[in-house]
N, C-alpha and C positions, 0 to 999 in steps of 0.2 A: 305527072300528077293529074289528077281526074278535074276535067274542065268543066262539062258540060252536066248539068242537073242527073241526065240520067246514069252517065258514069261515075257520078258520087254518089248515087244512090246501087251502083252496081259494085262499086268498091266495101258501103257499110257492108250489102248482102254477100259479098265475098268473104268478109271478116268473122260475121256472124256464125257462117256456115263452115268457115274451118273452124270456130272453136268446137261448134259443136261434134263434128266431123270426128275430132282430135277424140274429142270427150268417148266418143262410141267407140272407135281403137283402142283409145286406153281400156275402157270397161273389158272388148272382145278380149284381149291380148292377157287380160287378168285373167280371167277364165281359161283364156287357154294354159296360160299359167299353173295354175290351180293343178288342171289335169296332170301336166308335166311332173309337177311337185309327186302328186302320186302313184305314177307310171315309176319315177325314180325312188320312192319310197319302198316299192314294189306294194303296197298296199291294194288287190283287186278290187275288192269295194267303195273305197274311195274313191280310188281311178272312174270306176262306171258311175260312180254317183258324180262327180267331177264333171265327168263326160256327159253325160244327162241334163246337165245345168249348162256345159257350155253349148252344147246345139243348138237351143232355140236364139241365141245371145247373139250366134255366128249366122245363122240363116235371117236374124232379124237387118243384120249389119250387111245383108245382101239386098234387104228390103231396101235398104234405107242410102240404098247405093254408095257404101265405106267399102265390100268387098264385091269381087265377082264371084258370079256364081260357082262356079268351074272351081277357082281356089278355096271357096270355101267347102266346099263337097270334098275337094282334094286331102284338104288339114282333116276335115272329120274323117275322112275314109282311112287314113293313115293312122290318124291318133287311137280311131277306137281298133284295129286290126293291134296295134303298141296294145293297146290295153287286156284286150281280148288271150294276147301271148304273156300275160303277165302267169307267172306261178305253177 
């Protein structure tokens, strides 16, 4: 248990920062979702439109240090080439 002033005040900022941490994953992870949904739909246009939305969602969530950069260049590089072979 957190003793001293500053480690309770390091534990609220701990807490804080995973929910919101939590909250940006969830959001990214829907998007990428989304796209999944229509890569399996075979739907092309959706897909790119899907994929258009989740970009800036997943480069922001590199901002905001939830992903690294490398992984998230990675899932896009992957997901829009999935999309790109659709049809």
């Amino acid at each position: 248990m957190a003793n001293t002033p500053q480690s309770k005040k390091r534990a609220r900022q701990n807490e804080t920062r995973l929910a919101v941490n939590k909250a940006r994953r969830s959001r990214i992870r829907t998007y990428l979702r989304k796209v999944e949904e229509a890569i399996a739909s075979g739907d092309k246009s959706a897909a790119e439109t899907a994929l258009r939305a989740a970009q800036p969602e997943l480069m922001r969530g590199v901002t905001k240090g939830v992903f690294h950069k490398n992984t998230a260049s990675r899932k896009m590089s992957r997901l829009a080439s999935r999309v790109k072979s659709i049809g």
